[in-house]
C-alpha positions in Angstrom: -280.4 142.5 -145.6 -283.7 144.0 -145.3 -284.3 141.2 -142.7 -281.9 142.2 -140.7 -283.1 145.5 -141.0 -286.4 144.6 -139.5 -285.2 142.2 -137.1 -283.0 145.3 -135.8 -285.9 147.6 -135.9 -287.9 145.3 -133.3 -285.5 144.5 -130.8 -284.8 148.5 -130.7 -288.8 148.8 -130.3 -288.9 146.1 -127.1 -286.4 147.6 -126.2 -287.7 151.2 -125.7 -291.0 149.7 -125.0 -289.3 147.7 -121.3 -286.5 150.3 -121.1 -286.4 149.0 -117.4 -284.9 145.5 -118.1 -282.0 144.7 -117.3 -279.1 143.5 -119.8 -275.5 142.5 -119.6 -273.2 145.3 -120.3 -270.5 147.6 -120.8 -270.5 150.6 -120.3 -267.6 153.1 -121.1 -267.1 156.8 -120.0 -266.3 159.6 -121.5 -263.0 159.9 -119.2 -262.1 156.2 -120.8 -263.3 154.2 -117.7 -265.7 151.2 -117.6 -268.4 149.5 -116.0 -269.6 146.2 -116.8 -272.4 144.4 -115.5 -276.3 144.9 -116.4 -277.9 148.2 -117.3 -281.3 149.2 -118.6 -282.0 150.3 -122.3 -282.1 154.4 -123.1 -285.3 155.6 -123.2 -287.4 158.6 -124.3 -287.0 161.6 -123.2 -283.4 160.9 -123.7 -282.1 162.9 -120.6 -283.8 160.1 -119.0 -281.2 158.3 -116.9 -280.1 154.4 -117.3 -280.0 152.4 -114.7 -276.5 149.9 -114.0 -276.2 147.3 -111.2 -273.1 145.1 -110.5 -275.2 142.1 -110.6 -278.8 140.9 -110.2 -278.8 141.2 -106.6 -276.8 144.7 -106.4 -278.3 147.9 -106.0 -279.0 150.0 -109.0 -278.1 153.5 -109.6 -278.5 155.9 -112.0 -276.2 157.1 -114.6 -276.9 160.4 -116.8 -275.7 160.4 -120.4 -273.8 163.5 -119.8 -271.1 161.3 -118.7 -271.5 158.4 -120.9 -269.8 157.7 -124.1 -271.0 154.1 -125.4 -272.8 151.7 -124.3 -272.7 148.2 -125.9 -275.6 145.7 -124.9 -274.9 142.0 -125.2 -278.4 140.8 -125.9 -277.4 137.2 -127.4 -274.2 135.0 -127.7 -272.0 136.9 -130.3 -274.5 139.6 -130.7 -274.4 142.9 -129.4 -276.2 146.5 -129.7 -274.4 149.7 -129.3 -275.3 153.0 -128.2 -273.2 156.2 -128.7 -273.9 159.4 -126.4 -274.0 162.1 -129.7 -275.2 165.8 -130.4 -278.2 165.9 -132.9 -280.6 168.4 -134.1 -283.8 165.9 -133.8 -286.6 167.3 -132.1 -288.2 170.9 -131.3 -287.8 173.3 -128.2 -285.2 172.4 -125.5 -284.9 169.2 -127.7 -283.6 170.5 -130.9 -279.9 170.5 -130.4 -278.5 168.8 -127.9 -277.0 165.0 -127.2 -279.0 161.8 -127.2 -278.4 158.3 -127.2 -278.0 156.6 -131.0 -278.2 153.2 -131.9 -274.8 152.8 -134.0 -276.1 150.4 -137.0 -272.6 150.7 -138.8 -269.5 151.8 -137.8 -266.9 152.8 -140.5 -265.4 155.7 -142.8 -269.1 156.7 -142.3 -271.1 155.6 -138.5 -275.1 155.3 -139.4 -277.0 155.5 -136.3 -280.5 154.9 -135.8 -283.1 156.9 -133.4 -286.3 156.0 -132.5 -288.6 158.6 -130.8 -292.2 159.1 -129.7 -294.3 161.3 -132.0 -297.0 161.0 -129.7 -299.0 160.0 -126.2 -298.9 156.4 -126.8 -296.0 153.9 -126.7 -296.7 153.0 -130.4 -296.4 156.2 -131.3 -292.8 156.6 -132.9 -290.9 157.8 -135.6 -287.6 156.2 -137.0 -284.5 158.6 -138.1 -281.1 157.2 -139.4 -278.5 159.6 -139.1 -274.9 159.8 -140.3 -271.6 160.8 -138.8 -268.2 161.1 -140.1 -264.6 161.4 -138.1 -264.4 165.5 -137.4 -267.8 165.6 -137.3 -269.4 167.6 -134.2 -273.3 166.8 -135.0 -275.2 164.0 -136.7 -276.6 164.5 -140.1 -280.0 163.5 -140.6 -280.4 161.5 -143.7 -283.3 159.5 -143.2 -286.6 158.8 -141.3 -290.0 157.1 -141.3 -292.6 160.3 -141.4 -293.1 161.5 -145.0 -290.8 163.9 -145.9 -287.9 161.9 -145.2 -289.2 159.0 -146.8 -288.5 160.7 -150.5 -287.8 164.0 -151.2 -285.5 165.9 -148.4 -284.2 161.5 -148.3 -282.8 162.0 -151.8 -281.6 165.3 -151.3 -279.7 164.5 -147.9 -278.0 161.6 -149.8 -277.0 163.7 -153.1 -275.3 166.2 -150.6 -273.8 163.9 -148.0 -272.5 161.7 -149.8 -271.4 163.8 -153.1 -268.4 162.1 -153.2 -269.9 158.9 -155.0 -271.7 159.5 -157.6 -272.9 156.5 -158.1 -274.5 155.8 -154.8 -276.0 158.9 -155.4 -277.7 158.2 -158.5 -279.2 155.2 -156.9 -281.1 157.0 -154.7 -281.8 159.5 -156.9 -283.2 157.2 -159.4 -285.3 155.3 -156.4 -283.1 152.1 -156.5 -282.4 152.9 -152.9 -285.1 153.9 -150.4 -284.7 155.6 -147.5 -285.4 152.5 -145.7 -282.2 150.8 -146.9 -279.6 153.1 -145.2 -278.0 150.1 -144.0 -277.4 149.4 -147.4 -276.2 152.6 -148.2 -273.7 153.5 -145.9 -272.4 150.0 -145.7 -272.0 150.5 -149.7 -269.9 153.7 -149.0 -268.1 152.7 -146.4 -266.4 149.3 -148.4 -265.9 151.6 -151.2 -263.9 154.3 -148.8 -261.7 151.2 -147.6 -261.2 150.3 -150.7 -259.5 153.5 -152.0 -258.5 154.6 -149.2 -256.4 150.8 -148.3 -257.9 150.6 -145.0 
């Protein structure tokens, strides 16, 4: 699992780091309709436009996220990555609250997206959230991240009070079975156990 993780955690790197090439597609709006053909990754800042094109020898244009609801990349036969348009509370000043583009890692009872955004001047500077969202839900929780306070403390508090409704998960992270690097883990544990009782 915790290859996967990693294996995730570049490709969403290279992919911010050549946010200008082009992949096959999908993209679906918030008004249901869809575009397929190739489009460039999201990229920081995140009101930073994508660029689609029909084909490789169309014309690009630019499409805002304000009108976009997912975006799902098909980056290798029977693999894809998905993006969802969502409101968070990352980020300081204008970007505080308002809607970015999340990498959705899981998608269940419980959706765990991933965010990767620059700390600093340089490309490599980055920091890694994973965030949480339930059906209802009008912002993302912040659960997670790769700077030090999320890493332990606030980690283990976030998890005790999002997921309260499993104990047990809870005292795993409590008791440092789980790390905050294992989210994947985590919600995918929660989400089977959901299904289970709730016979979906």
């Amino acid at each position: 699992m915790k290859i996967i993780f990693f294996l995730a955690l570049s490709f969403i790197f290279f992919g911010v780091a050549n946010a200008e090439q082009y992949v096959e597609a999908k993209i679906i709006f918030r008004n249901d309709s869809v575009l397929t053909g190739l489009a460039t990754f999201p990229n920081d800042p995140p009101d930073a436009p994508i660029f689609y094109k029909e084909d490789k020898k169309a014309k690009s244009r630019k499409i805002v996220y304000t009108d976009v609801k997912t975006i799902i990349y098909y980056v290798a036969p029977a693999s894809t990555v998905e993006y969802d348009v969502v409101w968070t509370d990352i980020g300081r000043g204008r970007d505080h609250h308002q809607e970015k583009y999340l990498r959705a890692v899981l998608r269940g009872p419980v959706t765990l997206y991933q965010y990767i955004g620059m700390n600093g001047p340089n490309k490599y500077d980055q920091d890694t959230y994973f965030l949480c969202l339930r059906p209802g839900e009008q912002t993302v929780t912040l659960i997670a991240g790769s700077f030090k306070k999320l890493k332990k403390e606030l980690f283990r508090q976030a998890v005790s009070e999002y997921f309260k409704d499993d104990a047990e998960l809870v005292a795993k992270a409590i008791s440092g079975q789980y790390k905050w690097s294992d989210m994947q883990q985590i919600v995918d544990e929660y989400n089977r156990k959901k299904q289970l009782t709730e016979g979906k």
